[in-house]
C-alpha positions as CSV (number, residue, x, y, z in Angstrom):
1,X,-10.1,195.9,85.4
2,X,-8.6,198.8,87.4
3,X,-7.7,202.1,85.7
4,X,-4.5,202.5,84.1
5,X,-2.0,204.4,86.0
6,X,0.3,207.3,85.0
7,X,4.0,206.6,85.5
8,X,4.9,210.0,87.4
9,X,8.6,210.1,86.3
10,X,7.2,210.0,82.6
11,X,5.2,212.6,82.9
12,X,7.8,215.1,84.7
13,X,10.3,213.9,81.7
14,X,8.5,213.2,78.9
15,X,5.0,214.9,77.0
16,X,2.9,213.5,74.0
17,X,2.7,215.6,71.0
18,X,-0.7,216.6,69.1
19,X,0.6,213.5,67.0
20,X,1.7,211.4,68.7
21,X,5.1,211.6,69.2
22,X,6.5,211.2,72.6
23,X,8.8,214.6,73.7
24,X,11.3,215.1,75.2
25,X,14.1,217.9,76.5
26,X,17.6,217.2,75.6
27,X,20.3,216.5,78.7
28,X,23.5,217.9,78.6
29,X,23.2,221.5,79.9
30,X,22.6,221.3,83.6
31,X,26.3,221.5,84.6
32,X,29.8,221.8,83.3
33,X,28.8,224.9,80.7
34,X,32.0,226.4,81.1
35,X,33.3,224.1,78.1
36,X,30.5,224.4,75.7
37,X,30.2,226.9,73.2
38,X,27.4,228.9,72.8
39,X,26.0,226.9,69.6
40,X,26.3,223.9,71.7
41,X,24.0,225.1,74.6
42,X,22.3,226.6,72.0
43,X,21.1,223.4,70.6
44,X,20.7,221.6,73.3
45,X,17.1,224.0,74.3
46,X,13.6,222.8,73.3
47,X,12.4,219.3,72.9
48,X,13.2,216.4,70.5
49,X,11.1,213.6,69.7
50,X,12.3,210.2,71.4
51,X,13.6,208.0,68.1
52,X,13.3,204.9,68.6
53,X,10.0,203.1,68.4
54,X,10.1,200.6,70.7
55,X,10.8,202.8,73.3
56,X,8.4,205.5,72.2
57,X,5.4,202.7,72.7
58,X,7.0,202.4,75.7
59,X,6.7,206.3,77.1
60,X,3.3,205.9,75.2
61,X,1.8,203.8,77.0
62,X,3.0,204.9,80.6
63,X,2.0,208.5,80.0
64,X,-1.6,206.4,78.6
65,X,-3.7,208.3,82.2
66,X,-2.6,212.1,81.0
């Protein structure tokens, strides 16, 4: 059986944590600022963990080659 690929769009999107949890950084803050307040675009930095489980199996399993 051939070796599992790496889906490159998960991997520029998305990062496993040292548990497990599949990463990722929150949308929202690219464009349009203007109309945000600061404790908005504030909380939009960093990561969150994906929530639901289905799809985090999902992520899982396509970032499986990293």
């Amino acid at each position: 059986m051939p070796k599992m690929k790496t889906k490159k769009c998960a991997v520029k999107r998305m990062k496993l944590s040292a548990t497990g949890k599949v990463m990722r950084s929150q949308g929202g803050k690219a464009h349009l600022n203007n109309g945000k307040t600061r404790a908005r675009k504030r909380k939009l930095r960093g990561t969150v963990a994906v929530g639901s489980l289905k799809v985090t199996k999902t992520y899982a399993r396509s970032l499986q080659g990293r």
